[in-house]
C-alpha positions as CSV (number, residue, x, y, z in Angstrom):
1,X,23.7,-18.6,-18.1
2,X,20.1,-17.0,-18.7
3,X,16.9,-17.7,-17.9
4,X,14.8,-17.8,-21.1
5,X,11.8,-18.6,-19.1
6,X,10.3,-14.7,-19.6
7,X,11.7,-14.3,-22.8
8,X,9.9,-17.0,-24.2
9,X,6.6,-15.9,-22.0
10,X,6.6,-13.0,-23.3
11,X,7.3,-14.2,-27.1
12,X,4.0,-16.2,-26.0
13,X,2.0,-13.2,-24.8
14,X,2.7,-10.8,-28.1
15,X,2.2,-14.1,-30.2
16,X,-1.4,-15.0,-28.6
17,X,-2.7,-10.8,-29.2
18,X,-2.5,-11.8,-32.8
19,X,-4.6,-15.0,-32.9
20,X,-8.5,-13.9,-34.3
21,X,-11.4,-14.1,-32.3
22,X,-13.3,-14.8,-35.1
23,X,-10.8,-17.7,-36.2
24,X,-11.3,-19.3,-32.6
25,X,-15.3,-19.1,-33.0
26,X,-15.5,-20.7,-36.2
27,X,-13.0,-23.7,-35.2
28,X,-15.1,-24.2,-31.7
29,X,-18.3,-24.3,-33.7
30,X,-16.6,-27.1,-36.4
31,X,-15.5,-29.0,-33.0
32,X,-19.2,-28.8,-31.6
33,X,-21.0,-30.3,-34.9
34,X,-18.4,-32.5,-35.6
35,X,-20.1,-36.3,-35.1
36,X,-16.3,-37.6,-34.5
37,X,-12.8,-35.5,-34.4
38,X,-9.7,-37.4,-35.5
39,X,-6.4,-35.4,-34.8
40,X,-3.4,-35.4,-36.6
41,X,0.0,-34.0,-36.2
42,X,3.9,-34.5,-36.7
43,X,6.8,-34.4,-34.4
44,X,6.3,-32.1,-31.8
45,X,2.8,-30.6,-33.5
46,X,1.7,-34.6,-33.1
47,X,2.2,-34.5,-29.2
48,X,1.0,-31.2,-28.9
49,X,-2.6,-32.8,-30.3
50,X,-2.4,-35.6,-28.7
51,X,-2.8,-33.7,-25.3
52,X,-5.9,-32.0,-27.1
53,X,-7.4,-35.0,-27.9
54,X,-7.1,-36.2,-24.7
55,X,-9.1,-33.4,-23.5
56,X,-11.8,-33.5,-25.8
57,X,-12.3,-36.9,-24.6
58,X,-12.8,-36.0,-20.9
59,X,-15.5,-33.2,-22.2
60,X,-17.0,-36.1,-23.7
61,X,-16.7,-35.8,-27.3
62,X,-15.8,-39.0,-29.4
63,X,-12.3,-38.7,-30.7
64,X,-9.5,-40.6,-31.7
65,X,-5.6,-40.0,-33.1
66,X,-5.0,-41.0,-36.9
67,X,-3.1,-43.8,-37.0
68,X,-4.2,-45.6,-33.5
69,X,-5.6,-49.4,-34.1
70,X,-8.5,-48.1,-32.3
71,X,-9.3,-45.4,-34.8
72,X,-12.8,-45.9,-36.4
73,X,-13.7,-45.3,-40.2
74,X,-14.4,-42.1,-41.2
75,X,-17.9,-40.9,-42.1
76,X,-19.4,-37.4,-44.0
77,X,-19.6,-35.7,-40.8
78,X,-16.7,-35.9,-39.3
79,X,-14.0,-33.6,-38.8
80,X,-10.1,-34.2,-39.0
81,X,-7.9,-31.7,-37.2
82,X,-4.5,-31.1,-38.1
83,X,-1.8,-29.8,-36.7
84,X,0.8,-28.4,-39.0
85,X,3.3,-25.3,-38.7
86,X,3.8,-25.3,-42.3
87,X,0.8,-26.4,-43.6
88,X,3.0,-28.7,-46.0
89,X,3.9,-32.4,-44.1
90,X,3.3,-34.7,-46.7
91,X,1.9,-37.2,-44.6
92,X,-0.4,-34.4,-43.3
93,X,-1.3,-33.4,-46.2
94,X,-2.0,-37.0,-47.7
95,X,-4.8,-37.2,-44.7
96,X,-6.5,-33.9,-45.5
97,X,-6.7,-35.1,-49.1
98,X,-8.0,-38.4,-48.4
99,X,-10.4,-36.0,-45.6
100,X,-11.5,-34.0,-48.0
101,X,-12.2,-36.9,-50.5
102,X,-14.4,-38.8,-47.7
103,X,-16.6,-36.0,-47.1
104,X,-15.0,-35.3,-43.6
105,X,-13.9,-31.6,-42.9
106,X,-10.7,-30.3,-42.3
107,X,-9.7,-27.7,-39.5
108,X,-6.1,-26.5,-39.9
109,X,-4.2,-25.4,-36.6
110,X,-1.2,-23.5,-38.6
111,X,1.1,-21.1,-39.1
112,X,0.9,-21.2,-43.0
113,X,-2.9,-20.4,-44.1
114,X,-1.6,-20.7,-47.8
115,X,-0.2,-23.5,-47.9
116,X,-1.7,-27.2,-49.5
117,X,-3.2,-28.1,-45.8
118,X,-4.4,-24.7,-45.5
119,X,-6.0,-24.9,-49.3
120,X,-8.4,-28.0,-48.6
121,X,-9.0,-26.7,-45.0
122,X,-12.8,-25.9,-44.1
123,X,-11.5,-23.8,-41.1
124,X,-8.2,-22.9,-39.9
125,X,-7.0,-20.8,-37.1
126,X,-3.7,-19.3,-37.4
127,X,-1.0,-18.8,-34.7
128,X,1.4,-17.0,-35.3
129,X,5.1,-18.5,-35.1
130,X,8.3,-19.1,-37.4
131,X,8.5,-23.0,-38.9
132,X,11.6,-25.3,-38.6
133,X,13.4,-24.0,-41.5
134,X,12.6,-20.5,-41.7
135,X,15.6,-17.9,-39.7
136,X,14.7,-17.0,-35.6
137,X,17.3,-15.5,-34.6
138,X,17.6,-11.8,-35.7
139,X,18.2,-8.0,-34.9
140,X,14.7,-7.7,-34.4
141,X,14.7,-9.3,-31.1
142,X,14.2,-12.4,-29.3
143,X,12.7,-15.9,-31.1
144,X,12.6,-19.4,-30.1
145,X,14.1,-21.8,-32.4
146,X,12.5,-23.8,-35.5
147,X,8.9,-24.2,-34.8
148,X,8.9,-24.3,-30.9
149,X,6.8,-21.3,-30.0
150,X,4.1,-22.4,-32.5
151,X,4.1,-25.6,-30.7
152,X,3.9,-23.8,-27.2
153,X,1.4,-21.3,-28.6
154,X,-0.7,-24.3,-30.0
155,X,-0.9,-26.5,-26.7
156,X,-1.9,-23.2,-25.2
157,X,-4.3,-22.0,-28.0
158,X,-5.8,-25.7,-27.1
159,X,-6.5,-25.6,-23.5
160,X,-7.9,-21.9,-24.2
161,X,-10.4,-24.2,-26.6
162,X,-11.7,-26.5,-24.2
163,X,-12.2,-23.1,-21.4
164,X,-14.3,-22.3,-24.2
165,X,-16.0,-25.3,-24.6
166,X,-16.6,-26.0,-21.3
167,X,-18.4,-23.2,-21.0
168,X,-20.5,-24.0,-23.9
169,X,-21.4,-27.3,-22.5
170,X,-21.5,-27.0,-19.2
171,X,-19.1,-29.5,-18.1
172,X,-17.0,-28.9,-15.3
173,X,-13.3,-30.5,-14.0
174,X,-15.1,-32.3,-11.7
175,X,-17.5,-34.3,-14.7
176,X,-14.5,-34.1,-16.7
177,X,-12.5,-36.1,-14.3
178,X,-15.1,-39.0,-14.8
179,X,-13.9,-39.5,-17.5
180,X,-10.4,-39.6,-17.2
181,X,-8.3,-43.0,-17.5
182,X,-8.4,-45.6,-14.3
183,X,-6.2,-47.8,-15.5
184,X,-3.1,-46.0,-15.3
């Protein structure tokens, strides 16, 4: 038996040198102005978010999951984050259509930048990863299977994020924790 614990660290590591600076800026800036953030995602990509959106709550920002009964309408304004590997979930990209057509921005978290999602995105950061149906396991070396170290690399990319805009805002884990759920 192995340990894939490093191997998949590691994969981490020499995926999250890639990610752009720039990219990161531009998203955290879209997150800042936004006057409300719905999130989307599907499968796996759909929890991942959901712990983002959590998150952003405790920071204080007004959010909500697509698809909840307690999601509000949308408004010009707004942003809509997605969460898509491939850039191509039709249900996914049914939302960022409909986004787009409401006036509320799109910011794709992806590993396809060309891709539909990608196409009516106003900003997207890219991680870098291999999607469900594309071939991991090669000669060239170690890679997780189907889209799983996008996913990983995304709940990481996420909490690196909220660092960052907790340090714009000045909130602390102690304020943020005011805000987490008491009825548990």
């Amino acid at each position: 038996m192995e340990n894939y614990t490093l191997k998949i660290l590691n994969e981490l590591l020499h995926n999250a040198e890639k990610i752009s600076s720039e990219q990161l800026s531009i998203f955290l800036e879209e997150i800042k102005r936004a006057k409300h953030i719905f999130l989307s995602g599907a499968g796996r990509s759909g929890i991942v978010i959901q712990s983002f959106a959590n998150r952003l709550m405790h920071l204080g920002f007004d959010v909500s999951i697509v698809g909840e009964i307690s999601s509000p309408h949308s408004q010009p304004g707004d942003l809509l984050i997605i969460c898509s590997g491939s850039g191509e979930t039709d249900s996914l990209k049914f939302l960022a259509q409909k986004a787009v057509e409401s006036g509320v921005k799109v910011g794709l978290v992806t590993m396809k930048l060309e891709s539909t999602i990608g196409n009516l995105a106003s900003s997207s950061l890219i991680l870098p990863g291999t999607t469900k149906n594309e071939n991991n396991w090669n000669s060239k070396g170690f890679k997780q299977p189907m889209g799983s170290a996008f996913e990983q690399l995304a709940f990481l990319t996420f909490d690196s994020l909220i660092l960052n805009l907790m340090d714009d805002t000045g909130e602390t884990s102690e304020t943020m924790f005011n805000r987490h759920a008491d009825f548990e």
